[in-house]
N, C-alpha and C positions, 0 to 999 in steps of 0.2 A: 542390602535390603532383601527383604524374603519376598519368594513370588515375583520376581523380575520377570517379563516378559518384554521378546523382541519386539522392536516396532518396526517396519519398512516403511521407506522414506521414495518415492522414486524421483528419481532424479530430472528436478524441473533448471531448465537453461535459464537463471537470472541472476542478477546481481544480487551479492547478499545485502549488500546496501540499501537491497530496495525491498525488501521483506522483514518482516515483523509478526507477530502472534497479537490476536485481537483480543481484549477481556475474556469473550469466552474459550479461547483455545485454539479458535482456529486459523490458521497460517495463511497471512495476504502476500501476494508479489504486484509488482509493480512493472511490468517487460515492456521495455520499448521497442524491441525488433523480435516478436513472436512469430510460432508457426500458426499461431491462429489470427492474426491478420498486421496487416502495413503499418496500423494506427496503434498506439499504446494501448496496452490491455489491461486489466485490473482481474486477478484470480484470485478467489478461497479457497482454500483445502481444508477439510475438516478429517478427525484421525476417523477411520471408524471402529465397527467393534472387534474387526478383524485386525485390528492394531496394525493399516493401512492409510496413508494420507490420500484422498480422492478428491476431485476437483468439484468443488460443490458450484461454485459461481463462477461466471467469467462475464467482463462488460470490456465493450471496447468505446474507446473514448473516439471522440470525431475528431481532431485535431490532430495532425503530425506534431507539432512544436509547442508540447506540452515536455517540460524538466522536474523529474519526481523531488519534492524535496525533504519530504520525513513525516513519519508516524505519529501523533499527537492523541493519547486518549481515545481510541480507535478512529481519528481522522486522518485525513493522511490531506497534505498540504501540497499543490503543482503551483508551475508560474508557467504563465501562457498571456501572451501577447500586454506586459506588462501590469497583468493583475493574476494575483493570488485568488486562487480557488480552494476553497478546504471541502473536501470529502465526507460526509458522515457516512464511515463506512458501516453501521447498523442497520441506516434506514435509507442509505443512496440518496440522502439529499443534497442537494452540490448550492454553497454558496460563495458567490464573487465579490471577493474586496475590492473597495478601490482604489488606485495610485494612491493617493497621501495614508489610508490606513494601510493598505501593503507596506510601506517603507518604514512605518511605526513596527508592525507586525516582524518584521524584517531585521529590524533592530533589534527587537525584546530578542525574536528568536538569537540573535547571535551573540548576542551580549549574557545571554543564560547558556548560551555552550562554550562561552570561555571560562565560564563558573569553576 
């Protein structure tokens, strides 16, 4: 391709597991043991025009025993204290299922990843 330009990337401590690219471009992680605090954190990086990834957002969640469990259409889905919380990572609204729709939820999910 013509006009390739570098991009730098700096190197964030997470699991790749637990990151993903949002509709619009920009790059979430999900850290459970960050240096920016005890509690699981949630970060965005957006590229900028210096073809740089910088840390645009950062939220720490209030629970220690929150388990990430994947990216959904820019949501991102946890399980804590036996209900599922889904993410909208757009707008930061958090909503809580509960035990009997978790386990439905729970299903679909695993039963479309052995698809």
């Amino acid at each position: 391709m013509k006009n390739q330009k570098d991009i730098e990337i700096k190197y964030v401590d997470c699991d790749y597991k637990c990151t993903n690219f949002l509709k619009n471009g920009d790059l979430v992680t999900f850290m459970k043991d960050s240096d920016l605090s005890i509690y699981p954190t949630i970060s965005i990086y957006t590229l900028s025009n210096k073809n740089k990834w910088t840390r645009k957002d950062a939220y720490e969640l209030n629970q220690m025993n929150i388990t990430f469990g994947d990216f959904i259409d820019d949501k991102m889905w946890m399980l804590t204290n036996d209900l599922i919380l889904l993410l909208d990572l757009s707008t930061f609204q958090l909503t809580k299922l509960k035990l009997f729709v978790s386990i439905f939820f729970l299903y679909d999910y695993n039963a479309n990843q052995s698809n």
